[in-house]
N, C-alpha and C positions, 0 to 999 in steps of 0.2 A: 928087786923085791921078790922073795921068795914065795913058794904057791901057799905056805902057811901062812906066813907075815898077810897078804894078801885077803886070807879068808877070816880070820882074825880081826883085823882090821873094818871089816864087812857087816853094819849095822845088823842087820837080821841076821846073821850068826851070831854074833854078841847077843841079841837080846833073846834069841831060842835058849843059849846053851848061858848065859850068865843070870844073874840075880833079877834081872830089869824084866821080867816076862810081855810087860804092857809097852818095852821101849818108852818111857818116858824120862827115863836118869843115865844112868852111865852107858848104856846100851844106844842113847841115839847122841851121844857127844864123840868130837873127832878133835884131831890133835887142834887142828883149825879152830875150832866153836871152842877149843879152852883157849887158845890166845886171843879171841876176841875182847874187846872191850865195849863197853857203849857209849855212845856220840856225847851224852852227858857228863862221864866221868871227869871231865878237865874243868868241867864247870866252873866258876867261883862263887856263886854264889846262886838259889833258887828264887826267884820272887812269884808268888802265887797272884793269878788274874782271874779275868774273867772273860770267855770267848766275848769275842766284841760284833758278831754276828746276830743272832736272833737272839729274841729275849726270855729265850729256854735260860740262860746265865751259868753255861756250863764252865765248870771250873778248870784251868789250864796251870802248869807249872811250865816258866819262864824261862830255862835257865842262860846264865849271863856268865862272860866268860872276857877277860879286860875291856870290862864296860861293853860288851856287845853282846847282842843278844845271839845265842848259837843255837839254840831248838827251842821249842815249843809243842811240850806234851801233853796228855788228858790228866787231872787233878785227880790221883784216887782217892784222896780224904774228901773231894767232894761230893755232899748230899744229894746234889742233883746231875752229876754225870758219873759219878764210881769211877774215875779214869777214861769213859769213854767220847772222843770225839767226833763229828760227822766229820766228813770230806771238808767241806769247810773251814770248820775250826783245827782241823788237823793241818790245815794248807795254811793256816794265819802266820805263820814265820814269814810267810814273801810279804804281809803286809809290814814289816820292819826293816825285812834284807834284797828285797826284791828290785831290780832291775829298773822295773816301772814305777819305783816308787818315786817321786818326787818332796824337795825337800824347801821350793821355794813359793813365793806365791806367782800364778801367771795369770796374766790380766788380759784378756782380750776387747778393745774397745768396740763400742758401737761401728758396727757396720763394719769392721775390721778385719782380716784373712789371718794375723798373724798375732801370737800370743807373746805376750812382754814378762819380764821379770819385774815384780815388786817389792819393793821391802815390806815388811810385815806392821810395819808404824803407818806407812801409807796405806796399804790396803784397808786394814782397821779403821781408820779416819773415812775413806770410801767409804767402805760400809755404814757406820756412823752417821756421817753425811747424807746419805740414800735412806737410813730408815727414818732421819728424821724430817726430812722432805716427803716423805711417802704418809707419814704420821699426818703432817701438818696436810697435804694437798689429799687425805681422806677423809681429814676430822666431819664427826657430826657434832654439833652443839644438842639437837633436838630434831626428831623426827618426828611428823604430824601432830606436832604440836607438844611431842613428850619428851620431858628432857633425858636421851643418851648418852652424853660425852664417849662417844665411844670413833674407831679410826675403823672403814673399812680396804684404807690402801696398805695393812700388813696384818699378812695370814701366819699362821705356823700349821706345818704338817710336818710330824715328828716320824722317827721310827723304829722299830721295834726292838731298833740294838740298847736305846734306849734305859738306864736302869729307873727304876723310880724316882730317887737322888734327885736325875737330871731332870727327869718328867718334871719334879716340882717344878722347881729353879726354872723354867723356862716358862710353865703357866704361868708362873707370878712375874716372869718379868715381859711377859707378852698382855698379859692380864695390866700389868703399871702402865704399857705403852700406850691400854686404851683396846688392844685389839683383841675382836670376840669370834674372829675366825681361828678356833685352835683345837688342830685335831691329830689323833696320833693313832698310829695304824695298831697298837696294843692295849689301847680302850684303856689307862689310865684314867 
């Protein structure tokens, strides 16, 4: 390479002596940064979310690429982040592609050191099982004489990733269960 090719070539010579005075366009791009592409381009398709961390509800674009999710970026069309994400919701791709993700249910028994695989028909029925045993061995029929029907053996404490949606849907069905311990760290 020659001592002109060289100086030419040399960001702040181009943007002193060309058109770009501020270096913002042609003056700070190199043969490099024209063959780049971006992580998104192979995409196939977009699908628009919602950060699944606090209940700021900052908007994310998904994109998807044979059925798998490849990045995860800030939503410009949305009202409430203009494209921008915390450290958080910018790191939510390892919540889908990540290492540590886990993809089955593990059950660790009372008094147990080691954790088991479950199928998801049986844990569900667990569950099921426990909350309505916990229902039944909390109910009140009536307290000091006043009638409650109400259970204090199942609480709910929600949180703030929460959308309203869900906030409903779970008061009412904690509210059905009987129980009036229900609270949620976003004061729905």
């Amino acid at each position: 390479m020659g001592v002109r090719t060289w100086i030419d070539s040399w960001p702040v010579y181009r943007q002193l002596t060309g058109t770009d005075p501020l270096g913002r366009g042609a003056a700070a791009k190199s043969g490099r940064s024209a063959r780049l592409t971006p992580r998104v381009a192979t995409a196939d398709r977009v699908v628009k979310s919602v950060c699944p961390y606090c209940a700021v509800g900052c908007g994310q674009n998904v994109y998807v690429q044979d059925g798998r999710v490849t990045q995860i970026e800030g939503d410009p069309d949305s009202p409430v982040s203009r494209g921008r994400l915390c450290p958080k919701g910018a790191a939510s791709l390892q919540l889908t592609t990540g290492d540590a993700r886990e993809h089955q249910v593990l059950y660790r028994r009372p008094h147990g050191t080691e954790w088991e695989r479950l199928d998801l028909d049986t844990a569900m029925d667990m569950i099921a099982d426990r909350v309505i045993e916990a229902r039944r061995a909390g109910w009140q029929w009536e307290v000091d004489e006043t009638r409650t029907r109400r259970t204090l053996g199942i609480a709910s404490l929600g949180g703030a990733t929460l959308d309203n949606e869900e906030n409903y849907l779970i008061k009412k069905l904690f509210t059905a269960l009987g129980a009036i311990q229900i609270e949620n760290q976003a004061r729905v």
